[in-house]
C-alpha positions in Angstrom: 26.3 -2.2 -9.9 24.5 -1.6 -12.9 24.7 1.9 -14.2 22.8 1.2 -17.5 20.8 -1.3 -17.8 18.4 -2.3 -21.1 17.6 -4.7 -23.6 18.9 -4.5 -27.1 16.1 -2.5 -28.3 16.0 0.3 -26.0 19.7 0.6 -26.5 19.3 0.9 -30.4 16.0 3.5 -29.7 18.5 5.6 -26.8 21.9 5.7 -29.6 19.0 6.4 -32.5 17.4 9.4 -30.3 21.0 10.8 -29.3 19.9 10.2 -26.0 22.2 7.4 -24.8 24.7 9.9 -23.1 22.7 12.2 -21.3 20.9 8.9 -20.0 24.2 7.1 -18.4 25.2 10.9 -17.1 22.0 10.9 -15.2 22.6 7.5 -13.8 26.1 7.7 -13.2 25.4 10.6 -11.1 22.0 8.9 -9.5 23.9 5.9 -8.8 27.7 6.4 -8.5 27.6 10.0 -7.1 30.1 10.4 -9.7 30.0 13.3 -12.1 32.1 12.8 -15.6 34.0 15.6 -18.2 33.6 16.3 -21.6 36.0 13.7 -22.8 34.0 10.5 -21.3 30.9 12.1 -22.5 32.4 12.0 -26.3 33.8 8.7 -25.9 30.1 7.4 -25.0 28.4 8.8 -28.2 31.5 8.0 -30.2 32.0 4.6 -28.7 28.0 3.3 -27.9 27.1 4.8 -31.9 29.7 2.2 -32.8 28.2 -0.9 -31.0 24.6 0.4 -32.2 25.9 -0.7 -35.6 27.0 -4.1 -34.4 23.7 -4.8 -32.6 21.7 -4.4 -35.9 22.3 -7.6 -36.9 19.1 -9.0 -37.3 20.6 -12.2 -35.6 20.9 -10.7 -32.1 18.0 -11.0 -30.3 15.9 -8.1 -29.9 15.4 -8.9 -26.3 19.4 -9.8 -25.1 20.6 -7.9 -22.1 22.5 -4.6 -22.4 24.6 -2.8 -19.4 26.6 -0.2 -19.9 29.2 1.1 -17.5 28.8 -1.8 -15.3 30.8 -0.8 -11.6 32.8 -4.0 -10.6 32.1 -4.0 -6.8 35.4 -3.7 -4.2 37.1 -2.2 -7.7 37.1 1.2 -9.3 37.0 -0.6 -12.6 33.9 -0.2 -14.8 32.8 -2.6 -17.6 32.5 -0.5 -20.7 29.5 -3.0 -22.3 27.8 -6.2 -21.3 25.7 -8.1 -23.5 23.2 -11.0 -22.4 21.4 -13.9 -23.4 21.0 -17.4 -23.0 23.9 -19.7 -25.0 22.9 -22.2 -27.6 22.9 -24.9 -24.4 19.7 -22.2 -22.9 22.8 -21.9 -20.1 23.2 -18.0 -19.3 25.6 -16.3 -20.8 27.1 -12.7 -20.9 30.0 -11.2 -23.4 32.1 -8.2 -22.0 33.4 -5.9 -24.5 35.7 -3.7 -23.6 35.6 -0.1 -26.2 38.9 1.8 -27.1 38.9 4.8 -29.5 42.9 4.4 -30.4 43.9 5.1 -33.5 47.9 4.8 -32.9 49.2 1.8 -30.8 53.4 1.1 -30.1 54.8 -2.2 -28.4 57.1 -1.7 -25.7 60.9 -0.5 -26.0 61.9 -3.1 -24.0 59.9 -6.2 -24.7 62.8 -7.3 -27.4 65.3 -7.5 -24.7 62.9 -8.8 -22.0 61.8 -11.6 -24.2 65.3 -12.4 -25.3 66.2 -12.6 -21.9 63.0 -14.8 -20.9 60.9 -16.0 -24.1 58.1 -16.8 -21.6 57.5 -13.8 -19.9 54.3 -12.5 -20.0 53.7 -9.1 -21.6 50.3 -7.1 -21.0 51.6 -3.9 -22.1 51.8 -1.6 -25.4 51.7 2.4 -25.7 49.3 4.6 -26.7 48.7 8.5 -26.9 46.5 9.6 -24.1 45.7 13.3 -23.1 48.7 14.9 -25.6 51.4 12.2 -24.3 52.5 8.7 -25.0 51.9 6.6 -22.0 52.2 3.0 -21.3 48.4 0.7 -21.1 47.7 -2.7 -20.3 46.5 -4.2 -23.5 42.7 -4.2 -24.2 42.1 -7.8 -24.4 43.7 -8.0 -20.6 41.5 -5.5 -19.8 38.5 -7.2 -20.8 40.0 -10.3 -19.5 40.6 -9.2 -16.4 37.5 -8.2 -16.0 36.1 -11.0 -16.9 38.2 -13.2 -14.4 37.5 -10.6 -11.4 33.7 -11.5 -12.3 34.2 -15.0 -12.5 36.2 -15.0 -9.4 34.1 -12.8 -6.7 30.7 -13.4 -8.1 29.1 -16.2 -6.4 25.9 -16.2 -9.3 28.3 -17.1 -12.0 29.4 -20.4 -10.5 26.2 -21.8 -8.9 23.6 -20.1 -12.0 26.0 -20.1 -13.8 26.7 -17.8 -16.2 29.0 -18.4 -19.0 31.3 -14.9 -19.2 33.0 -14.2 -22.3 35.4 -10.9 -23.6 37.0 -9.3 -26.4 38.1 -5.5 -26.8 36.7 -3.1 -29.7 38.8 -0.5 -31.0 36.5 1.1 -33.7 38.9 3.7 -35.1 41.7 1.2 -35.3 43.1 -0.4 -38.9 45.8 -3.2 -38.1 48.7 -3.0 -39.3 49.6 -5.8 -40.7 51.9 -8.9 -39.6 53.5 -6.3 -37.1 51.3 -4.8 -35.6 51.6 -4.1 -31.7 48.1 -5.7 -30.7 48.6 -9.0 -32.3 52.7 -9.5 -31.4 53.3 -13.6 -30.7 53.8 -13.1 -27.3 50.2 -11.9 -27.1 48.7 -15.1 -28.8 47.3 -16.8 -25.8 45.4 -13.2 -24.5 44.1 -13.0 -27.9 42.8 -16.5 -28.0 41.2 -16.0 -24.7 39.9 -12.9 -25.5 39.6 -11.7 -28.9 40.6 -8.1 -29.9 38.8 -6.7 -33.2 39.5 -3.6 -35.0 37.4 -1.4 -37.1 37.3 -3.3 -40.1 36.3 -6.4 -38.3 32.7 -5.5 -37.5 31.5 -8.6 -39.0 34.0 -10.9 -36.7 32.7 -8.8 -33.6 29.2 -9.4 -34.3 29.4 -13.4 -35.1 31.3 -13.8 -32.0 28.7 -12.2 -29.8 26.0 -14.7 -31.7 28.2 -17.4 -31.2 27.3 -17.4 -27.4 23.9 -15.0 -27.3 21.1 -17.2 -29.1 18.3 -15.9 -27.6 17.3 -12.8 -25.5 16.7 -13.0 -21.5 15.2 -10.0 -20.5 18.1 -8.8 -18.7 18.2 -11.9 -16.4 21.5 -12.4 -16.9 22.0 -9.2 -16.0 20.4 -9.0 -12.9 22.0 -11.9 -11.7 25.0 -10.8 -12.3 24.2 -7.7 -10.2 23.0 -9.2 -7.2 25.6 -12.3 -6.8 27.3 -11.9 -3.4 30.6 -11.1 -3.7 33.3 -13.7 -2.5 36.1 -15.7 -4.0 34.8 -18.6 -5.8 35.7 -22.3 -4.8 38.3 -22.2 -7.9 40.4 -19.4 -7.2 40.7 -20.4 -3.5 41.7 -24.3 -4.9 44.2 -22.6 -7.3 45.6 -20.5 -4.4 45.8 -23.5 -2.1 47.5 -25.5 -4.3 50.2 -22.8 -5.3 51.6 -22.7 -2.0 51.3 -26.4 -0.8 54.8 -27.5 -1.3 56.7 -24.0 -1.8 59.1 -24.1 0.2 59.6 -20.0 -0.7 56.3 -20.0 1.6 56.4 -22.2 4.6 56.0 -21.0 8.0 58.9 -21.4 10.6 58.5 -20.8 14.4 57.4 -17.6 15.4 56.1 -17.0 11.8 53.2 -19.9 12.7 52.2 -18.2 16.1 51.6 -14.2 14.4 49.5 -16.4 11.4 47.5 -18.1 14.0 47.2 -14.7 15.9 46.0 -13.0 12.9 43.9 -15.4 11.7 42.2 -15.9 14.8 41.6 -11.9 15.0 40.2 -11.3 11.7 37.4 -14.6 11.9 36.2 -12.7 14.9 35.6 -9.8 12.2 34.0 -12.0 9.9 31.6 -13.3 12.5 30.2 -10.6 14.0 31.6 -7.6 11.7 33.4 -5.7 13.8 36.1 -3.2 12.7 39.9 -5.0 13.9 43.3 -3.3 13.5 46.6 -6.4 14.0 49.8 -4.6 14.0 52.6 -6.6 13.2 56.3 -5.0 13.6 59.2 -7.0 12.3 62.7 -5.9 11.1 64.3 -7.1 7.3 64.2 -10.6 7.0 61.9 -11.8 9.6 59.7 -13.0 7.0 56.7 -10.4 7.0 55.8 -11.3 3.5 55.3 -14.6 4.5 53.1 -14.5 6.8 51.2 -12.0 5.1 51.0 -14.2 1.8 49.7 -16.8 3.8 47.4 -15.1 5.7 46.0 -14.2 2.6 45.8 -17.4 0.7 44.1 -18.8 4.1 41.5 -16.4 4.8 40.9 -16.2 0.6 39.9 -19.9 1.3 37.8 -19.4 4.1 35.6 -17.0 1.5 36.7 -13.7 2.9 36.9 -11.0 0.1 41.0 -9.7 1.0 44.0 -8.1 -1.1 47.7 -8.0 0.0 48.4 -4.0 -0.3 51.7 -2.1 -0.6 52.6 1.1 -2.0 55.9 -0.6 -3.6 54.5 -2.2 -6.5 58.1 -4.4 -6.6 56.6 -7.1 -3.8 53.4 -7.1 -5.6 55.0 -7.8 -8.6 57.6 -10.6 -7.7 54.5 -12.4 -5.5 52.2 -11.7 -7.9 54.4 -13.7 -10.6 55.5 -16.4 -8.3 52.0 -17.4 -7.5 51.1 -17.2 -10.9 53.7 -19.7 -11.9 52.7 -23.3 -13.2 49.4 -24.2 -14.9 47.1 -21.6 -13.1 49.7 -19.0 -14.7 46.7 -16.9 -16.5 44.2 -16.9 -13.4 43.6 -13.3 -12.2 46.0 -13.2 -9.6 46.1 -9.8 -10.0 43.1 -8.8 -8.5 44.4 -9.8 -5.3 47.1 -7.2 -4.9 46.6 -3.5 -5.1 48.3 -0.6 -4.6 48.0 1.7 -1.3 46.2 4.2 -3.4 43.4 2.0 -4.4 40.9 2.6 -1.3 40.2 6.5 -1.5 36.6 5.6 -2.9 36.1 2.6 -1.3 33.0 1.5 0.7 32.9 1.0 4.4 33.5 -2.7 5.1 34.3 -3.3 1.1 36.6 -5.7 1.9 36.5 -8.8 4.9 40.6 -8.3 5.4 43.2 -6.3 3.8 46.6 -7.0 4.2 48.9 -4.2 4.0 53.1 -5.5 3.8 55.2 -2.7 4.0 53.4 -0.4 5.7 56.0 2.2 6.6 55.4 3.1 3.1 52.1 4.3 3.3 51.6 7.6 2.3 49.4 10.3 3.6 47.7 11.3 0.8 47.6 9.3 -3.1 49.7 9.9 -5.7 47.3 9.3 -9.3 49.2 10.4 -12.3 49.5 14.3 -12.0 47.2 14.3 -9.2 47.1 14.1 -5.4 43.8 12.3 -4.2 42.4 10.8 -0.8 42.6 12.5 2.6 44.9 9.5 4.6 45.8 6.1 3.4 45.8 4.7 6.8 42.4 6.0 7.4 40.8 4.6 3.9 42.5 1.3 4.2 41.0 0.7 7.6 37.1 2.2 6.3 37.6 -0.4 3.3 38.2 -4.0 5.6 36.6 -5.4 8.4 39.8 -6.2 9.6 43.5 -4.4 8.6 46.6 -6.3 9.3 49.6 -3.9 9.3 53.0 -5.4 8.7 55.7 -2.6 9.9 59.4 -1.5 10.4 60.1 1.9 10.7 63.6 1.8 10.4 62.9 0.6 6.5 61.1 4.4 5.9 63.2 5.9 3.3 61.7 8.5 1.8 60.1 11.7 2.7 56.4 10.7 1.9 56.8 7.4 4.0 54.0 8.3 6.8 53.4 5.1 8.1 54.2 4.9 11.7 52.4 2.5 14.5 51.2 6.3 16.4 49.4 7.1 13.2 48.0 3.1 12.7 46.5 3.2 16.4 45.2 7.1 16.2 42.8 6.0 13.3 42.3 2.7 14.7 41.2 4.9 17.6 38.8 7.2 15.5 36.8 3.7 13.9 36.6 2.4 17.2 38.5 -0.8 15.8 39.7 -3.4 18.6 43.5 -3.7 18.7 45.9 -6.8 19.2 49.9 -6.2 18.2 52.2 -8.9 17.5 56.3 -9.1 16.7 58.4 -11.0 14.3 61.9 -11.2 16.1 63.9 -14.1 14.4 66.1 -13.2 11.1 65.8 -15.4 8.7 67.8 -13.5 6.0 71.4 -12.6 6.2 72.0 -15.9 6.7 69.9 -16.0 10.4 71.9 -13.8 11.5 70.5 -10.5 14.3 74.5 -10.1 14.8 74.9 -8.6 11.3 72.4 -6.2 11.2 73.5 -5.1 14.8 77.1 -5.0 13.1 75.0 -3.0 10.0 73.0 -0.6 12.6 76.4 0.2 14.3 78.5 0.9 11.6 76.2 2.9 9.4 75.5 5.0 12.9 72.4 4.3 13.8 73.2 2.8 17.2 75.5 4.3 19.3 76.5 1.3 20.8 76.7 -2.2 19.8 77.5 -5.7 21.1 78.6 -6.1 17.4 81.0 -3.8 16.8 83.2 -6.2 13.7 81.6 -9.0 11.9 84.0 -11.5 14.3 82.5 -14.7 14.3 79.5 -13.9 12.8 78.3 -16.2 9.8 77.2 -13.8 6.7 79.5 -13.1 3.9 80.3 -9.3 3.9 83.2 -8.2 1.8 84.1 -4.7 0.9 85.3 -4.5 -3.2 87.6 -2.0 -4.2 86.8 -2.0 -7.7 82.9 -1.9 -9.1 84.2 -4.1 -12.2 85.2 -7.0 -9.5 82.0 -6.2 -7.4 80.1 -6.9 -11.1 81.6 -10.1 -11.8 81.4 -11.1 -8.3 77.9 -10.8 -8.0 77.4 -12.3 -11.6 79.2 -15.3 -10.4 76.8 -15.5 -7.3 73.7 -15.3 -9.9 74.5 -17.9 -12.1 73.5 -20.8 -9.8 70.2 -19.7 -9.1 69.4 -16.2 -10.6 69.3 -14.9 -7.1 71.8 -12.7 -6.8 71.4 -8.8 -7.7 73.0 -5.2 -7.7 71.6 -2.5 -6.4 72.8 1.5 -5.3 72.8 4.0 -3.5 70.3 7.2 -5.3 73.3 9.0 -6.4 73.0 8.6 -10.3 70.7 10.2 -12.4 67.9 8.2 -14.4 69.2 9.8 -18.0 67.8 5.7 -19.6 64.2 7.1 -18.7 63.8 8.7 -22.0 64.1 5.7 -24.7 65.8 7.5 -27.0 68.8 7.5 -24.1 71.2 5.0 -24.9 73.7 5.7 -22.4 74.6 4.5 -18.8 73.5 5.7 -15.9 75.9 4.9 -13.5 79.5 5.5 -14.7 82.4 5.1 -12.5 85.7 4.7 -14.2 85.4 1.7 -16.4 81.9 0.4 -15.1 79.1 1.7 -17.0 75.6 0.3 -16.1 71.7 1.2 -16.4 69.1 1.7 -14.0 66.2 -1.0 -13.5 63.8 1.8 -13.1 60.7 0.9 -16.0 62.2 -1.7 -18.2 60.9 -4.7 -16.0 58.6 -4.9 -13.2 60.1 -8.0 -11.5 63.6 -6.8 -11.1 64.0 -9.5 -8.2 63.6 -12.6 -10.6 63.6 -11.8 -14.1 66.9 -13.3 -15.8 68.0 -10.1 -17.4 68.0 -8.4 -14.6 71.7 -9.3 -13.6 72.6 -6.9 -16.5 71.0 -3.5 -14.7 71.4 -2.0 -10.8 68.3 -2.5 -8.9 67.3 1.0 -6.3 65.7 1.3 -3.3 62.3 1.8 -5.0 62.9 -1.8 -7.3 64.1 -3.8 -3.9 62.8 -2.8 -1.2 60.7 -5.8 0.3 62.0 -8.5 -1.4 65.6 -10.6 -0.6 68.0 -12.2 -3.1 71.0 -14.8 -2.1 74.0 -12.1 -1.8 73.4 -8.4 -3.1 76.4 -5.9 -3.6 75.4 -2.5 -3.2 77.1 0.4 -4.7 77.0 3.1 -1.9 77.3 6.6 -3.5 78.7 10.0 -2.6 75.8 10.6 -0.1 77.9 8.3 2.8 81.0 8.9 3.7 83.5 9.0 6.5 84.9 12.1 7.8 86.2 13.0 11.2 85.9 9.6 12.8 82.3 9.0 11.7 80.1 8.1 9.2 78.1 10.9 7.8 75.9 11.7 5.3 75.0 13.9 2.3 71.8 14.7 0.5 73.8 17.2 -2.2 74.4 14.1 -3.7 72.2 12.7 -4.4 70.1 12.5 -8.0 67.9 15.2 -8.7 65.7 12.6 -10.6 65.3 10.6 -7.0 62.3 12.0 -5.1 62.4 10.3 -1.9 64.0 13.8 -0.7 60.7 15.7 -1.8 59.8 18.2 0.7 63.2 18.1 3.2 65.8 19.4 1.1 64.7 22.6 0.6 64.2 22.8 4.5 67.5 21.3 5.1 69.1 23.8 3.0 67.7 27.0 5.1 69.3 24.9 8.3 65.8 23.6 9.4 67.2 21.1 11.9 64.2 18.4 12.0 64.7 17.9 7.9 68.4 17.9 8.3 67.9 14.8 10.9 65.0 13.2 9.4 67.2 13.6 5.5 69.7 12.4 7.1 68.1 9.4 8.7 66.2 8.3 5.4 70.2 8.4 3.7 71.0 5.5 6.2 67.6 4.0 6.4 68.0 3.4 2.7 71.7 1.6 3.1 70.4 -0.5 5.8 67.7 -1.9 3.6 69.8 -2.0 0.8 72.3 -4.1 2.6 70.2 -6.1 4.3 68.7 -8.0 1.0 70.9 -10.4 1.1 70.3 -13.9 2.5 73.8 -15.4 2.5 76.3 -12.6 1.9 76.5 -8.5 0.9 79.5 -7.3 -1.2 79.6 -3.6 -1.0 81.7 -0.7 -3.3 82.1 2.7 -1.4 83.0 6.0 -3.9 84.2 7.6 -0.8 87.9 5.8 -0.5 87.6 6.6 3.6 84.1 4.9 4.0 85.3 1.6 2.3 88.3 1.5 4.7 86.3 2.5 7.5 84.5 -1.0 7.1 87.0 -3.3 6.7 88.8 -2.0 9.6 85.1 -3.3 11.1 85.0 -6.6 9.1 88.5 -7.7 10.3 88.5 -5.7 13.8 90.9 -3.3 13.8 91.1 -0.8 16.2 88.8 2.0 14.9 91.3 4.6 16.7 94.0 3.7 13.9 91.6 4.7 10.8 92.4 7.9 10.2 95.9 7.6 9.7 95.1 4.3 7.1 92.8 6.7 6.0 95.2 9.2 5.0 97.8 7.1 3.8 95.0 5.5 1.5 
């Protein structure tokens, strides 16, 4: 939607008259419903008074196209500038530019080791002050990039006009720095190539490149057609997406797998034909390949023309998918636009979307999380308002923190409320821990959440589970398992405390005896595949929803073995970890339902943890009793002979 909308000459007369912010207040609160502080207002006069100074270049015609604050439909992005005008071809053409007031820009701590690690990576990120505090931003040429490629991507008017889109990022109080500088690093060559990034002395550049494709003026045309394209994925992004799973074998489709797509598929064309609101419920434990089928299901119904995302409130599977279908030549389409966060649908339309996906969806929370504040009313309920048709992949037994709301009673209660038709379906076959369901009956038995088992030792059962005595071996173990294919990881237990979160923290999170290692909390946001990730212990928040080849999990202080059973203990746990927020505090004044449910998150997070692995787990226990507790279960001894081993241990 266009907020502001003029040519070149009215914009110049509203900046002249000082009337250019009150007019896009007025129509940001006409058009948007959305009222806006102090701060944006400033950055508008500051900002706009800048570009008023570019477009007097005699050379840019008088009657180009100029939006301001230009609402990117299904998004709560807005364009800062558009300008318009017919190319030196008379073909349409637009140029977004996106407007920063920095003044002070950092790169990354970790981009050094990251790149050292993997010289192609891909880095979008530098640091900037923002309200009093440093805080990490995607860098302004991707920002204008990406908005450029959402655009180009959903907007049917600028493949069949078409419109030529072009971008670059202004930041009019910035001086480069020289050779150094953060915003023009190598590894951000091919961003600033495809979208050019100009600083305050480069006013000159900024106005020659907007010439270079706005020869003559359109009356807005542009504009307008850019405004009233329907939205839908265009033919190239759902040929791209096509072609990055055809042949990937990381993607195919096995058995029961097939049937649920087909199922799902089937349910959410009926939504597309005659628009009525679906709900598909999906329940599936680890390693039954629910982000599978939900990546396909996707990619299908994106080339179909439906408008859909993939959702999860764990940005680690949005991450890892996100960079695997990125990878070969298409590497630099907008991928991104296609997965977003739980929290994205609080201001979302009815019907926004034609299907959202939502993996994980235990996770959901009740209410969002953004930055310091809590926003939305239910994320079940907004993600269900924003889709024709919501497909909810689910395993309760994978809930591991306090937040984690997502349950099927709540799913069907709001499917209830929209009046949404319901079909369920089940993912039953493991296809993780090497196809075995005897280990994680073995896993649900010993961890005590099943009093009874038909697996009570790992006895025939093909998965490689070994317990380590000593976290050194466990290391090099697990390193030897990662060199084949980079698939191997470690992970822990919450029972270390993040002291690597502040840079200037050089030392190692989790110390036991002679094994010193840090956290992958921040430093890399696709712990599951990067290279250097083998050097760092993955969490429950980096892992949960993705798989490796063998995992060994450290399990901390808060599981032992005492009195002939396994038990838990949230004291232990690191006051940095927040998945306890809310229970512990109960728990201490002896409130019996936060005792059970803290205690049940401990174990739910184990269980995932150990169930990551797709041929083998190697585990290290503090507690000396847990770790023989297990083996007397790997090799089946009698469990009634533990305690004395116990003792003597």
């Amino acid at each position: 939607m266009l907020v502001y909308a003029g040519d070149k000459q009215q914009f110049l007369q509203d900046v002249r008259t000082n009337a250019i912010d009150r007019k896009i207040e007025q129509l940001m609160a006409l058009k948007l419903h959305k009222r806006v502080g102090t701060s944006e207002k400033q950055s508008w006069i500051n900002s706009l008074t800048q570009m008023h100074s570019i477009l007097l270049d005699s050379e840019i015609p008088g009657d180009a196209g100029v939006a301001i604050e230009f609402a990117i439909p299904n998004t709560s992005k807005r364009v800062d500038f558009i300008i318009s005008g017919l190319d030196g071809s008379g073909r349409h053409s637009a140029v977004i530019v996106e407007l920063k007031q920095w003044s002070e820009v950092f790169p990354l701590d970790s981009v050094d080791q990251l790149l050292l690690a993997e010289p192609e990576s891909e880095i979008r990120q530098v640091e900037t002050y923002l309200g009093g505090g440093k805080h990490k931003v995607v860098h302004p040429s991707y920002q204008a990039w990406s908005y450029r490629a959402f655009i180009t991507d959903y907007n049917s008017n600028v493949e069949e006009i078409p419109i030529a889109l072009q971008s670059c990022a202004y930041l009019h109080n910035y001086y480069r720095k020289g050779p150094d500088d953060p915003l023009f690093m190598p590894y951000f060559k091919d961003l600033l190539e495809e979208s050019p990034l100009f600083c305050r002395s480069d006013a000159q550049k900024l106005s020659s490149f907007i010439k270079r494709y706005i020869r003559t003026g359109d009356a807005k045309q542009t504009l307008y057609y850019i405004e009233g394209g329907k939205i839908r994925p265009s033919k190239s992004l759902q040929d791209a997406l096509a072609s990055m799973l055809k042949g990937n074998q990381e993607f195919v489709l096995i058995d029961e797998q097939k049937i649920v797509y087909e199922q799902m598929l089937a349910f959410s064309r009926k939504s597309a034909h005659d628009g009525g609101k679906r709900v598909f419920l999906v329940q599936g434990g680890p390693g039954t390949g629910k982000t599978v089928v939900a990546v396909n299901t996707l990619v299908r119904l994106i080339a179909e023309g439906q408008v859909c995302a993939y959702v999860t409130k764990n940005s680690a599977p949005r991450n890892v998918f996100e960079a695997k279908l990125k990878a070969g030549s298409f590497k630099r389409r907008n991928i991104s636009s296609l997965f977003k966060s739980s929290s994205s649908f609080i201001n979302a339309g009815a019907d926004d979307f034609g299907t959202l996906i939502v993996d994980e969806a235990h996770r959901l929370n009740r209410r969002s999380q953004q930055g310091p504040k809590v926003a939305g009313e239910d994320q079940i309920k907004e993600i269900i308002n924003a889709a024709n048709c919501s497909i909810f992949f689910l395993d309760e037994d994978q809930r591991v923190t306090a937040q984690d709301y997502g349950t099927r009673e709540r799913i069907l209660f709001w499917a209830k409320q929209f009046g949404a038709e319901v079909e369920e379906g089940r993912l039953a076959s493991q296809f993780r821990c090497n196809g075995s369901d005897g280990y994680l009956s073995w896993l649900d038995g010993v961890l005590g959440m099943q009093s009874e088992t038909a697996n009570p030792t790992l006895d025939g059962i093909p998965y490689d589970f070994q317990v380590i005595d000593d976290p050194l071996e466990l290391k090099r173990l697990i390193e030897e398992k990662n060199q084949p294919d980079n698939k191997a990881r470690l992970v822990a237990g919450y029972c270390w405390e993040w002291k690597s979160k502040k840079a200037s923290n050089t030392d190692a999170d989790i110390v036991i005896g002679d094994f010193a290692m840090r956290w992958n909390l921040s430093s890399d946001p696709v712990f599951a595949i990067s290279k250097h990730s083998i050097e760092q212990v993955g969490c429950i928040h980096t892992t949960q929803g993705l798989e490796f080849s063998y995992v060994g999990v450290i399990i901390g202080a808060d599981l032992r073995f005492e009195a002939g059973k396994v038990v838990t203990d949230y004291h232990r746990r690191a006051k940095t970890d927040k998945s306890l927020h809310g229970l512990v505090g109960k728990a201490k004044k002896g409130d019996r339902q936060a005792i059970d449910a803290v205690d049940t998150l401990i174990r739910n997070t184990y269980r995932t943890l150990m169930s990551r692995g797709l041929q083998g787990c190697y585990v290290y226990c503090v507690d000396k009793a847990l770790a023989q507790f297990l083996k007397t279960r790997v090799k089946g001894y009698q469990a009634e002979s533990l305690d004395s081993e116990a003792a003597e241990s």
